[in-house]
Each structure stands twice: as C-alpha cells, then as structure tokens.
NULO-402104 format. One record per residue (C-alpha): residue in three letters; x, y, z. Coordinates in pm, whole numbers, padded with zeros to 5 digits, always signed. Layout:
N
AlaXYZ;...
% end
This chain:
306
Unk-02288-00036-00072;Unk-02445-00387-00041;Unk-02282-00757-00056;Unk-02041-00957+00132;Unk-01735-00751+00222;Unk-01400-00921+00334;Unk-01076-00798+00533;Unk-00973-00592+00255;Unk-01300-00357+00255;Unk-01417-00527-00105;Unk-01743-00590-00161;Unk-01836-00807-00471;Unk-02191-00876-00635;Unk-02377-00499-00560;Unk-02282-00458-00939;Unk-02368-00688-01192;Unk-01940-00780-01301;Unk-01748-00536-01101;Unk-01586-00537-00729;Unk-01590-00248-00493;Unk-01274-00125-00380;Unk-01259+00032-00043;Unk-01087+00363+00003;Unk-00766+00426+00139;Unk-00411+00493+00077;Unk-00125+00277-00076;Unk+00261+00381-00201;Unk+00200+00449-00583;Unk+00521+00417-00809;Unk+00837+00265-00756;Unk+01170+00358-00678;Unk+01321+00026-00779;Unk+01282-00071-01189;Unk+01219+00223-01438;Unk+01231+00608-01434;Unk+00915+00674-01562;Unk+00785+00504-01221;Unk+00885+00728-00948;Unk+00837+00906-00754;Unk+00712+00662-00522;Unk+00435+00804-00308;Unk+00159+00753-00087;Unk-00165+00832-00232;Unk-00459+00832-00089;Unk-00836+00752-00271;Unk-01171+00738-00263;Unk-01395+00434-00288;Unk-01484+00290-00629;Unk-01644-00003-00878;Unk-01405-00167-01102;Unk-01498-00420-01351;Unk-01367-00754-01223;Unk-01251-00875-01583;Unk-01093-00676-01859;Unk-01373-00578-02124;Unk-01419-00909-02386;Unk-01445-00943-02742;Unk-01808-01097-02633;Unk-01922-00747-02446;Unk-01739-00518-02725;Unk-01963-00714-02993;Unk-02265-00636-02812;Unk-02131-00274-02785;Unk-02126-00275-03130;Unk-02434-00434-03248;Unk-02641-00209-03019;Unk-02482+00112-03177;Unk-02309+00032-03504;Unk-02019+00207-03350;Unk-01706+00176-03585;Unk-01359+00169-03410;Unk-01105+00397-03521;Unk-00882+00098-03665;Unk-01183+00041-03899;Unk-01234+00394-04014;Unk-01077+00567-04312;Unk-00777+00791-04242;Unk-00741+01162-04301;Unk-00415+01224-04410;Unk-00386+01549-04283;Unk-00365+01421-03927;Unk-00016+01258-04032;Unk+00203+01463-04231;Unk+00475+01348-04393;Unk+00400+00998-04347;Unk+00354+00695-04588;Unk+00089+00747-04767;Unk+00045+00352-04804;Unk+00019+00325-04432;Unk-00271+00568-04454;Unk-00541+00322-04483;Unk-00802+00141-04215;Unk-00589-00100-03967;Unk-00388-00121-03655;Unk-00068-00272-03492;Unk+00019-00662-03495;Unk+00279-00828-03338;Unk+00448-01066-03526;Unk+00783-01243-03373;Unk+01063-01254-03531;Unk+01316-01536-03669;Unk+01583-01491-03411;Unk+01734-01203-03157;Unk+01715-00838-03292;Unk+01822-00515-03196;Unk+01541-00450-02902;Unk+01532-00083-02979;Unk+01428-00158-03400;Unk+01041-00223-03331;Unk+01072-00524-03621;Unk+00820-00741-03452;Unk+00572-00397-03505;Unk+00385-00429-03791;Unk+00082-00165-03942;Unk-00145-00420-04103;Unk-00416-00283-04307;Unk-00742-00470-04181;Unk-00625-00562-03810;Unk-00898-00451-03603;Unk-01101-00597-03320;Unk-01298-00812-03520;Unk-00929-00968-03723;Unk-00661-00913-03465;Unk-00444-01038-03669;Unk-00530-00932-03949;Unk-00724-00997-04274;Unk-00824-01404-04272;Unk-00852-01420-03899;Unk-01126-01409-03698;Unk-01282-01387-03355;Unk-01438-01767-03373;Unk-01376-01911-03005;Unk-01226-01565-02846;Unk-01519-01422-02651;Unk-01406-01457-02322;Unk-01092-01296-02438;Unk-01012-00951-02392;Unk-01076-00710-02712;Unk-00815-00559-02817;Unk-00695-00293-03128;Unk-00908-00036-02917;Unk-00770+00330-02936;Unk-00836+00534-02643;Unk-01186+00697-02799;Unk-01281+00328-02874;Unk-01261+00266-02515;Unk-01438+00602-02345;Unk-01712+00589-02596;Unk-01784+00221-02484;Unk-01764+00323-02154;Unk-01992+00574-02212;Unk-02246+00347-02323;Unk-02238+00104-02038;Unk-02268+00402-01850;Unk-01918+00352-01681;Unk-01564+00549-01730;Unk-01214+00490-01758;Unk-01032+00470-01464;Unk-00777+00697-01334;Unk-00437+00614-01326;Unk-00450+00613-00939;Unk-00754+00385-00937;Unk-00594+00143-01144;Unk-00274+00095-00987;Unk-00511+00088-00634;Unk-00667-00203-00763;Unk-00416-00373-00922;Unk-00216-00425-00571;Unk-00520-00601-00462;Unk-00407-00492-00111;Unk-00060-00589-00111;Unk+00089-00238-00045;Unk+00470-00163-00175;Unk+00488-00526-00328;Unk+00680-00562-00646;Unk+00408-00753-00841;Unk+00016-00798-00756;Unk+00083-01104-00656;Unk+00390-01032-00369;Unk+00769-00958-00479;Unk+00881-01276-00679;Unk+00802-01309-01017;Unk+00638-01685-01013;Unk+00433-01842-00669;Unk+00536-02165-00614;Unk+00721-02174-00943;Unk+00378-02135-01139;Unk+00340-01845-01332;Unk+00045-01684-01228;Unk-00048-01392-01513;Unk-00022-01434-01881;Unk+00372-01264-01939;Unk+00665-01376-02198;Unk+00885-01633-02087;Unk+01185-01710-02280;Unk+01404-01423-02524;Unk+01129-01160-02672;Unk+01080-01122-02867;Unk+01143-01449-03073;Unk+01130-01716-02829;Unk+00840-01802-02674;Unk+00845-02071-02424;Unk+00451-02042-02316;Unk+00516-02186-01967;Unk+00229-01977-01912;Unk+00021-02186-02127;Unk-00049-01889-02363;Unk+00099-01777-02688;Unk-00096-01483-02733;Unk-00428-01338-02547;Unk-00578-01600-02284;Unk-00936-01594-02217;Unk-01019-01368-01882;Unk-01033-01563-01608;Unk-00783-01757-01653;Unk-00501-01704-01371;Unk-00661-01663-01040;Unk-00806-01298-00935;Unk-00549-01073-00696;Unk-00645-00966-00318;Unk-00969-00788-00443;Unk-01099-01027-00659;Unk-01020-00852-00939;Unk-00872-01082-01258;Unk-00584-01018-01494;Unk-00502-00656-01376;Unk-00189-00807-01490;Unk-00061-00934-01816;Unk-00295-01012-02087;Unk-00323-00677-02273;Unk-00253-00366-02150;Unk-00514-00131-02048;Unk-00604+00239-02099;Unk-00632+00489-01803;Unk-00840+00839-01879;Unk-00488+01012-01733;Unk-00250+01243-02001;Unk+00098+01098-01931;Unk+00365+01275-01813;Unk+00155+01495-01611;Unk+00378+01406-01280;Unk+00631+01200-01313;Unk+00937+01158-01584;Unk+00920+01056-01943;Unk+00966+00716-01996;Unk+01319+00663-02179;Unk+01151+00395-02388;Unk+00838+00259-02466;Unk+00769-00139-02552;Unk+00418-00036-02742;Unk+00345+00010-03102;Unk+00251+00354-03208;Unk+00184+00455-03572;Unk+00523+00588-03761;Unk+00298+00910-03875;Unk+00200+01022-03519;Unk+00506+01144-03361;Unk+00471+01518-03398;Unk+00141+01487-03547;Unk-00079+01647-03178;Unk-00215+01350-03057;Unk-00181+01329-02694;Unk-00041+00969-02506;Unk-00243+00855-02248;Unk-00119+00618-01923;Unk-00141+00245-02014;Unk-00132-00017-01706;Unk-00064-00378-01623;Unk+00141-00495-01905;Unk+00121-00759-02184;Unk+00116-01079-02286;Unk+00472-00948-02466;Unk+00598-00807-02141;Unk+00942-01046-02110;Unk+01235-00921-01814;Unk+01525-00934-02086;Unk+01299-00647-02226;Unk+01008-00494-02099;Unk+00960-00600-01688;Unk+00621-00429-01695;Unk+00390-00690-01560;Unk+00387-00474-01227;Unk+00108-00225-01073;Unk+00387+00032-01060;Unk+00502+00013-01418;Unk+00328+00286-01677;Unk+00348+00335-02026;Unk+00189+00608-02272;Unk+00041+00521-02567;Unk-00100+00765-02811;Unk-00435+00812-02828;Unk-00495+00745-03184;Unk-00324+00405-03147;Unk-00441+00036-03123;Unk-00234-00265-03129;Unk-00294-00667-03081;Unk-00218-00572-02712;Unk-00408-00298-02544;Unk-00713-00363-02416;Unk-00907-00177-02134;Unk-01187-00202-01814;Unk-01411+00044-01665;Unk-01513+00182-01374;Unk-01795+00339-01194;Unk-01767+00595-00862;Unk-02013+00696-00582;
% end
C-alpha cells in the first residue's frame, strides 16, 4: 500500500478515486431501530479499496460509450419472467418517485410509480434529461447494471460487511456515520428528508432530489456520501443472517414478487429516507431490493481487495 495514511489506518491517493480502508473489527448491526438490523455483532475484516464517491452519471456514460452496454431499465421485457402481471407495465422503464398532494397511508407505495422510459439517461422519465447532473450519482441501475460496470472498471461490489465498515468511517457502535445525533451543530450533514414524507419536503438540506457527490463533507475515512443520496447495492443475498425486514421503503416492480428473482442488501439510505418513515440514513440500517429492480434512488460504488 502506498500514500499518506492517518490515525484511522486509511490511506488515500495509491488508487486513482478510491480510499484504503485498514482492517479490523467494528460492531455490525444494531440492536436499537429495526429488526432486520440485529443481531448486533462484532465483525472482523480484511483490508480493502473503496471508491471515495458513489459511481456518477459522468463515469456510467463513459461506461456506456466504451461498451454500448444497455441497462436493464432500457431493455425490452420478457413477459414470462412476470406472470400474472400487467401486461402494460411490461415495457422498457423503471421506478420514479413522485410526492404526493398531502399525507397518505405510508404502507400504499402511491408516491411509487413504473414509468415507461425512466432510465439512467431520463430519471424521471421521458422529457428529462441528464444536462448538468454529472457529478451526480447514476441511478435506475439494477443490480446486473452495477456488477457488469464493475466488471469493466475492473472493480466489484462490495460486501455487505465492507460497506457498513466503511460507512462508520471509524466511529464504532455510533448511531449515524457521523456520531449519534441526527444533525452536527444543527446542520444537516447528508442529503435525507426533512419535513412529512412523503409530501413535504422542507430541503433544509439544500436538496430536493439527488445532490451532486461531494457535496456534504466525507466521514472518518474520507469516504463521501456513504450516507443519503441514493442507496447503494452490496453483492450480498439478503436474509442470509439476520431477520426479514417487516417492511421495505424501496420500489420494486408489482410483477416480481413470486416471480424468482433474488433481493440483494441495499446500504446507506436515500435522499427519501425521512424519521416519521424510513430512519435509514444509518451504517446499520439494510434493505433488500430485488435484483431486477431500479428506481430514481439506488445507486452503487465499487471496490477493489488485495
């Protein structure tokens, strides 16, 4: 390993955009917020390079250009995969959030919507665009969208163990990456929902939506946005170890749900992660997501070990 190394055994600069992350051993889970999270552990793991931002729009363009790769939101849809669904659903797209008028049932998914032509190049659909996003993360990336671009940078998804490692930043058993209360010095400090989700949206963050990467300053390792933003995909099956979660605050398509496809562990929360709803802004929190699913939300980062 070469570069400066601080206190916390990280080294940054030996990789062009990632951090080195010592190893050691932290308390995984939590014992205090949702089921899904415990137990709480301690875990011990080997060294590894972590990109130090969440994969852009900018970087997934290039990804693109250089193989004509075509995301699975973009692609055509067997309906055999999905039986019994709608068959008008069954076209090229992928999950937008759209708020709604006033409070709702928080169970109903209403602010879900399948919109034929959302993909990473119009997250939000047909008309928009991805003028003046490239420093923002991509998202409306299903889980082969994001292995297959790791693949070609010549990287891999991280583990849910690495993640959560990383996300702590050093700050072992603390409720958020940042310490245990929500805001530091009464600044928000991660792009999160403040206000009723999911129709009020204060933006004390200064973000209605995505933010570029970069923008709140990096945790105890350097790394940025581990936290908020979009969530990110980890290689790990969930539900391998610890229980079901009773509820989850992420889009999947109506047709999946008995239709095979396996849900992978999703970290770090959203920019639609609110406390009157979904306190998941955390490096404890997890969420699965199946793998056939993209949303406005879910984004990813890579690693590299050894």
């Amino acid at each position: 390993m070469t570069g400066a190394q601080n206190k916390l055994g990280v080294a940054a600069g030996a990789r062009d955009g990632m951090v080195w992350v010592k190893a050691g051993s932290f308390l995984m889970g939590s014992e205090e917020f949702y089921p899904e999270e415990r137990p709480s552990r301690r875990v011990s793991i080997a060294g590894f390079w972590i990109d130090r931002y969440p994969v852009t729009i900018e970087q997934f363009a290039r990804f693109v250009a250089e193989t004509g790769y075509v995301t699975a939101a973009e692609r055509a849809v067997d309906p055999a995969a999905y039986p019994g669904a709608d068959r008008a659903l069954l076209v090229p797209g992928s999950a937008v959030f759209t708020p709604t008028a006033g409070p709702v049932d928080l169970q109903s998914f209403v602010w879900w919507r399948y919109t034929p032509g959302a993909c990473w190049r119009h997250p939000e659909g047909p008309g928009s665009g991805i003028v003046g996003l490239a420093d923002h993360p991509v998202t409306h990336v299903a889980f082969e969208d994001a292995t297959v671009y790791a693949a070609w940078a010549g990287k891999a998804l991280p583990t849910e163990t690495e993640w959560e490692f990383a996300a702590r930043g050093g700050l072992d058993g603390k409720r958020f990456a940042w310490g245990d209360e929500e805001t530091v010095e009464r600044q928000w400090v991660a792009n999160t929902w403040q206000g009723e989700f999911p129709w009020q949206n204060l933006q004390l963050d200064g973000f209605a939506r995505t933010s570029p990467t970069g923008s709140f300053a990096p945790n105890g390792y350097g790394l940025f946005d581990m936290i908020g933003n979009v969530w990110e995909w980890t290689v790990d099956v969930y539900g391998s170890h610890r229980r079901p979660a009773r509820r989850s605050c992420c889009a999947q398509k109506e047709s999946s749900v008995g239709a095979g496809f396996p849900s992978r562990v999703i970290k770090g929360g959203s920019h639609l992660c609110a406390p009157n709803y979904c306190l998941r802004y955390r490096p404890a929190a997890r969420q699965p997501l199946t793998e056939d699913t993209s949303t406005s939300h879910v984004g990813f980062r890579c690693v590299t070990r050894g």
